[in-house]
N, C-alpha and C positions, 0 to 999 in steps of 0.2 A: 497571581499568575505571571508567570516568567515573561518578557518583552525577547525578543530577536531581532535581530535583523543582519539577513545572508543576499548572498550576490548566488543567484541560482541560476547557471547557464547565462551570463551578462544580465538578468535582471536581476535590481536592486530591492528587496523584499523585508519589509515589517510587519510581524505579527507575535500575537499571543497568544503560549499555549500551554497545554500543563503539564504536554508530554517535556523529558528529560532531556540537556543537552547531546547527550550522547544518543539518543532515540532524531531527536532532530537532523544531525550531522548524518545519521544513517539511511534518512529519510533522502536528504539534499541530495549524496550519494548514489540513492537508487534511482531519484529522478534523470541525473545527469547521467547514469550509464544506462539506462533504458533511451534517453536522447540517443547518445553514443551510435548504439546499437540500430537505431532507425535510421538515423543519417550518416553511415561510415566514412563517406568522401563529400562531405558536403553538399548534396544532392540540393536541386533549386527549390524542394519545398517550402516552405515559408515554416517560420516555428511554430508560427498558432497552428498550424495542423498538425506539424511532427509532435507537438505536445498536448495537442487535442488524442494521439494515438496513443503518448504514455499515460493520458490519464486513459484511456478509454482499456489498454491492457493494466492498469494498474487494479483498475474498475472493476476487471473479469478475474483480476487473481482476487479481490477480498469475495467477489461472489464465489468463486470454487472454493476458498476457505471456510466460509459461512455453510455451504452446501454438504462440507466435509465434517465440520462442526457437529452437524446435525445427524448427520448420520451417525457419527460418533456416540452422541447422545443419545438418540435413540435404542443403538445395540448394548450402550452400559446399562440404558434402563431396561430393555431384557435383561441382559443380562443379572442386575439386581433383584428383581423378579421373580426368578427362579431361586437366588438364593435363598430372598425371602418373600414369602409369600406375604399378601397384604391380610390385616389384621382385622 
């Protein structure tokens, strides 16, 4: 498993993972412009909460993804269904 270690937003981060360097740097990316995006003039929040918020919308997109997933799922398997009936 691959070792890293990035500067996210001034902190200095090591970890290990098995996602790809170019999935990681994409990852770093979205974190730091969803910061961006909550503190545009550097408002007096503190980070642990502005980044309590990206994880917490970060949190609500994998739950609408999973939700969408599913649904997804579900209509292919009607859908397959009808093509073929079960045996």
């Amino acid at each position: 498993m691959p070792s890293y270690s990035k500067v996210i937003l001034g902190l200095e981060l090591s970890f290990k993972t098995d996602a790809e360097p170019d999935r990681v740097e994409t990852a770093k990316a979205l974190v730091e412009e969803r910061y961006r995006l909550l503190n545009p003039g550097g408002k007096n929040l503190s980070k642990e909460k502005l980044l309590t918020f990206v994880a917490l919308g970060l949190a609500d997109d994998l739950l609408m993804a999973n939700q969408k997933l599913s649904e997804m799922e579900s209509k292919l398997d009607r859908i397959l269904k009808r093509i073929k009936p079960p045996e």
